[in-house]
N, C-alpha and C positions, 0 to 999 in steps of 0.2 A: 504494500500500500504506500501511496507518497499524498502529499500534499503539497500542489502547484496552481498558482496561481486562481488562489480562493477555492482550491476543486479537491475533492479528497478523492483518488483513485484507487479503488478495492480491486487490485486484481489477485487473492488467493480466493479458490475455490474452497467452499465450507467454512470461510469467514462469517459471523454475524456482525450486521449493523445495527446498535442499537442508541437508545435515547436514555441518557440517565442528567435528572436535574435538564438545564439548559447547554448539555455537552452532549456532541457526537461519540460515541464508542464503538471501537471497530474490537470485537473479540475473536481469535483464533483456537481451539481450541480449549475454548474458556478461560483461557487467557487474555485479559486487556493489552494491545497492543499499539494500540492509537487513542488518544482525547484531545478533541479540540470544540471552543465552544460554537454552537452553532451559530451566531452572530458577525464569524468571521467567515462563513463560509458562502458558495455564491451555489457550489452543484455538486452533485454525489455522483460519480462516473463508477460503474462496476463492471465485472467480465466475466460470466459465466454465473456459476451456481453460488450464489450471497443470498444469505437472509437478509433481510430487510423487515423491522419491528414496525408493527401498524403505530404506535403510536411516536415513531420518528417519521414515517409515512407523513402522518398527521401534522406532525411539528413544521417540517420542512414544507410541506401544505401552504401553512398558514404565513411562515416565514419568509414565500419565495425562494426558498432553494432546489432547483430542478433536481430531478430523481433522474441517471439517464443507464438506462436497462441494456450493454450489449453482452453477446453469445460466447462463448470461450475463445473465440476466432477473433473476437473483437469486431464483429456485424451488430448493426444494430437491427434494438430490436424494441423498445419502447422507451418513452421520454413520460416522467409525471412531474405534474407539475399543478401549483393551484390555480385559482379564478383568475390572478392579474400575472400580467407575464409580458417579457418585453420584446419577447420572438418577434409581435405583429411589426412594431417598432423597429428591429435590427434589416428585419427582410425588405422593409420600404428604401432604408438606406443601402440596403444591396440592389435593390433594381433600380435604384437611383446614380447608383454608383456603374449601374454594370455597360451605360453606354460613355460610360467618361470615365476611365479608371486608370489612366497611365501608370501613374507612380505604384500602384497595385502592380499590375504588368511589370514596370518595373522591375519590382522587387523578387518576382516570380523567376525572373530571364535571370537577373544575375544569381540568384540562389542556385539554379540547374546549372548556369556555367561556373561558378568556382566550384561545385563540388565535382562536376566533369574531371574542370583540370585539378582537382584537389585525389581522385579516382587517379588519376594517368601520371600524379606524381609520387603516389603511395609505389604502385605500380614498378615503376624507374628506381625508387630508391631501395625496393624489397627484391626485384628480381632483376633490374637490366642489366646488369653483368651476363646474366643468361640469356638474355636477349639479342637471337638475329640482330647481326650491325645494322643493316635496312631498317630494321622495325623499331631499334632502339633508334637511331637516326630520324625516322618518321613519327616517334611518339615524341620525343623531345620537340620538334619542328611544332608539333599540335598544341602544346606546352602552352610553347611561345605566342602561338597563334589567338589560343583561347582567351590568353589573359590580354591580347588585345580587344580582344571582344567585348570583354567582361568591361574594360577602362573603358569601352563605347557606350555597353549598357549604361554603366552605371553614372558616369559623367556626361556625353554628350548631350546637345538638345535637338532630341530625333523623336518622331512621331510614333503613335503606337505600331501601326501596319511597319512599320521601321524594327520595332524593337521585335516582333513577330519574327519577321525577316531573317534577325540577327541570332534567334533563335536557332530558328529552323538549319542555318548556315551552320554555328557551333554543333548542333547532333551531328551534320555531315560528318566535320571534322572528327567528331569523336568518333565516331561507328567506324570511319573509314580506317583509324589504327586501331581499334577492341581487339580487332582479330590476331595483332602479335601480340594481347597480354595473355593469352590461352598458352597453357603449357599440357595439355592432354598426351598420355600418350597413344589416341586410338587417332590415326590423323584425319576417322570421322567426322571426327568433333571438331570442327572448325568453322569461322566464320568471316564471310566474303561479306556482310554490309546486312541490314537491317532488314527482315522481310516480315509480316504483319498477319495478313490473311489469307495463306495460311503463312505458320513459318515454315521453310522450307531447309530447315540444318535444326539439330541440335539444340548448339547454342541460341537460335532463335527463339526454338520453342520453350526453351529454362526460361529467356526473358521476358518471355509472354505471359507464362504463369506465374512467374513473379511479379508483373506489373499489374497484374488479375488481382491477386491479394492485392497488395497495395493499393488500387484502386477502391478495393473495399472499406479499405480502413481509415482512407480520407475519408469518404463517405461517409463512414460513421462518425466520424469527428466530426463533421460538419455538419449532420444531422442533430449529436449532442448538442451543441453548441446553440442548433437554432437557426442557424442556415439553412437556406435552399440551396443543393448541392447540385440542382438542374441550371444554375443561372453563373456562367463564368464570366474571368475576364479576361484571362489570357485565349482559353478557347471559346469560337462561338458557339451559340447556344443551337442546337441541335432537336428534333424530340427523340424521345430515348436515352440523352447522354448524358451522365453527369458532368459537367463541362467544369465547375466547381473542384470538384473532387481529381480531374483531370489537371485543373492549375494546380491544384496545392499538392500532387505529386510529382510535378515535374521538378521542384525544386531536391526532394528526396529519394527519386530513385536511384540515382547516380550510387549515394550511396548504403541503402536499404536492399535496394535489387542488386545492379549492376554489381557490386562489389561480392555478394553472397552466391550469385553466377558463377565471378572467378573463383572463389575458395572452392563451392561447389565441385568443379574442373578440376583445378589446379590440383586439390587436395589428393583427387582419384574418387571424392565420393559421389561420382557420377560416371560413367560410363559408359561406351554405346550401348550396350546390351540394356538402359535403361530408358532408351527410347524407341518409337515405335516406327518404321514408318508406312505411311498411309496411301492411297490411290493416287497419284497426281503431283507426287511429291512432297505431299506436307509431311512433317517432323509433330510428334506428337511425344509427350511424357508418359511414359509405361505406366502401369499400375504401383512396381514397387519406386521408379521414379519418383511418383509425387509424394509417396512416403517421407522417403528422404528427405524432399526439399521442405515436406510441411514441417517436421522437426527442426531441420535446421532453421527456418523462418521464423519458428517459436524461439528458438534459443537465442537468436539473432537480437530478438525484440526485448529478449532479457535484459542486452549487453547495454550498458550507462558509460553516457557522456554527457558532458558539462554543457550545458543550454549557452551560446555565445553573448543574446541578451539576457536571460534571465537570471545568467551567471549560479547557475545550480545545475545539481544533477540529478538527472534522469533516464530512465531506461527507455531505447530508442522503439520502442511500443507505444509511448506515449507522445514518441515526436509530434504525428500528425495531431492529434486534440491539443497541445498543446499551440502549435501553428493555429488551426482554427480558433481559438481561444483570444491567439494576437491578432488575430483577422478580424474577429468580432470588434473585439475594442478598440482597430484602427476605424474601421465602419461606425462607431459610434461616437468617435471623435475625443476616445480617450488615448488615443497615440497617435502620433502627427503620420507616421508613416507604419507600412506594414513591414516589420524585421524580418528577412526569410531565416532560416537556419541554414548555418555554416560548418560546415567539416572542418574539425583541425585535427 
């Protein structure tokens, strides 16, 4: 369990929540392991199987502090909350934001390109010695490259369909050297460039289903939070898509996905025999495949790092509600600008 940014996140399973005097108590084993008073608190985030006491139910009711209900996966799954609520309020200023939102965008585009080039310099300094000279030569050049990008992002005064643009340019860049951070040794496993629907290698289809969860789990953050996860602003709004949920993963897949791909690989604990392939060329995740990766995604989500604005630490599980969290409050106008999260 942590407690960030006014939110107390219960993620043990068979934890109880309950109400004692005017304090939250979170017990484990019948064990007290958390009290804080409710006065300071803004939402109860939980993941999976938590009791929840009808009469903190009730407290929080009356108090305005959201109850938000997600699955062990961290999908959601219900939001409680009492009579006054200030969802209707956040979501006016999101579609009011959502045709004029540069410095959102902004903040979107450079968060996805430092952690790229922050991915492709982890990369260099852990394995380029082993690295094909070409590839090592070609990842450094990208290096160089991104972080021009990044100084355009984030300094220039370029329009949104601009910073889109500039986007779209940095994935090239990056996708086009991914393929020598691969160390497999089935030389199945490799990757010529980015392909979608279907994937058609391996490596494509790992990063498909990685980007599949994560897509959920914006999602849910955004839904906790009180967002509409249908209304973006980096991507346009679409029916069907979460365009929302699509922005505020761009900035974390670099290194949530992409990075847990390479171990994945690299490590050995994936290999051909753990994909599928299908009619027409697509690449598919085997059965015992998605095992693997759903374990290791869990254990991923475990792992804590220091939040760059909110200078604490947290398990990268909670990056995304955390991000939605500062999204809300920049939309609200209690921070001047939206801080993305940065890899260090």
């Amino acid at each position: 369990m942590k407690k960030l940014l006014n939110t107390v996140y219960v993620t043990t399973e068979g934890a109880a929540v309950k109400k004692d005097g005017e304090n939250l108590v979170v017990e484990i084993d019948g064990a007290e392991r958390m009290r804080v008073p409710l006065h300071r608190l803004q939402s109860i985030v939980t993941f999976g199987a938590i009791l929840l006491t009808p009469p903190l139910i009730q407290a929080c009711a009356t108090a305005g502090i959201t109850i938000v209900l997600l699955d062990r996966a961290g999908r959601f799954q219900a939001r409680i909350e009492g009579p006054v609520s200030g969802n209707v309020l956040l979501r006016r200023a999101q579609y009011a934001r959502a045709d004029d939102a540069h410095e959102i965008v902004r903040g979107f585009v450079c968060g996805k390109i430092a952690n790229q080039r922050a991915v492709l310099q982890r990369a260099l300094r852990d394995h380029g010695a082993d690295m094909e000279t070409t590839a090592r030569a070609a990842t450094e050049d990208t290096v160089d490259r991104l972080a021009r990008a990044l100084r355009r992002a984030a300094l220039a005064p370029i329009e949104t369909d601009e910073l889109r643009g500039l986007e779209g340019d940095a994935a090239r860049l990056y996708f086009a050297v991914f393929g020598g951070l691969i160390r497999s040794p089935d030389p199945e496993i490799g990757f010529a460039g980015r392909s979608r629907r279907p994937p058609l290698d391996p490596v494509n289809a790992l990063l498909s289903f990685l980007y599949t969860l994560l897509v959920h789990d914006c999602r849910s953050a955004l839904e906790g939070v009180g967002l509409d996860p249908a209304v973006g602003f980096l991507h346009r709004d679409r029916p069907g898509r979460p365009s929302l949920a699509l922005d505020l993963m761009e900035e974390l897949r670099p290194v949530l996905a992409d990075r847990l791909a390479l171990s994945l690989v690299n490590r050995r604990q994936l290999r051909i025999r753990d994909f599928d392939l299908r009619d027409g060329g697509a690449v598919w995740l085997g059965d015992e495949g998605r095992k693997t990766v759903l374990t290791a995604w869990t254990e991923r989500k475990k792992e804590e790092r220091r939040h760059p604005f909110l200078d604490e630490v947290a398990p990268l599980g909670l990056v995304p509600h955390l991000q939605a969290q500062l999204l809300a409050r920049h939309l609200r106008g209690d921070l001047d600008a939206y801080p993305p999260w940065l890899w260090k």
